[in-house]
Every structure is written in C-alpha cells, then in structure tokens.
C-alpha positions, 0 to 999 in steps of 0.5 A, a space after each residue: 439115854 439109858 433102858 429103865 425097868 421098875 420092880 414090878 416090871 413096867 420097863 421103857 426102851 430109852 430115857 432121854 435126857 435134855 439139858 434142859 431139865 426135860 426127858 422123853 420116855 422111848 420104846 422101839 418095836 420092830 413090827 407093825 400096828 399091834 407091836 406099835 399099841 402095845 408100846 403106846 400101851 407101855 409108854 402110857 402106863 409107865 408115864 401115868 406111874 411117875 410121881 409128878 411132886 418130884 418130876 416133871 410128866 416127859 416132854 414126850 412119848 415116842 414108839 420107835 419103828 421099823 415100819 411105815 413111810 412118815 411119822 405121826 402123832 397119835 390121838 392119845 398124843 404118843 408119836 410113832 416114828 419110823 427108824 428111817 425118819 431119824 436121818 439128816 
C-alpha cells in the first residue's frame, strides 16, 4: 500500500496492491456525510485520470470512515466503510 498524489494534485489515501495483478483506490476521511462525497468525488475522478491501455480500471473505490454503524456500496459503486468494520 502506499499514498499516491499526481502533478496536478489529484492524490488517493492508499493504493492496494494484490497479487493478483488488481489494485484498489482508498481514501479515509474521519468526518461525516460531506467528508465521505468529498472522497467519493476524489476517488472518481482519480480513477477516471487512469490510462486503462496500461492499466487495468481498480477493482474497487472504498471511502475509509470513522462514522457509521455498517458498510454500504453507493450508487455510483464506491464502498463507504466504517474504521470499525475492518476487524476480525
């Protein structure tokens, strides 16, 4: 995993990186339901940037979060995920 930021500053949290060839785009906000657009926003036009003749588009978009009770996929297919999801 690692934090990405481009040249004309588009950045992304964490890049994960599977074995398999795959990757997933990241971002982690700590605040509520604006923070959490705002990182959706991000993730979408980060992914939309990606040359897809030398990459593959990411498995995934996921908006890491403090907030919240469960997970949920959005319309526009990135997943929100609460912090406290991500245990065993």
């Amino acid at each position: 995993m690692y934090h990405y930021r481009d040249s004309s500053g588009l950045e992304c949290d964490t890049v994960l990186h599977r074995r398999n060839g795959t990757y997933a785009l990241i971002e982690v906000k700590l605040g509520g339901e604006k923070l959490i657009n705002d990182g959706a926003e991000a993730l979408k036009t980060l992914a939309e940037t990606i040359d897809t003749t030398k990459m593959k588009n990411p498995s995934f978009m996921m908006v890491v979060t403090a907030v919240g009770p469960y997970a949920y996929q959005r319309p526009d297919g990135v997943f929100v995920v609460p912090i406290g999801c991500l245990k065993d």
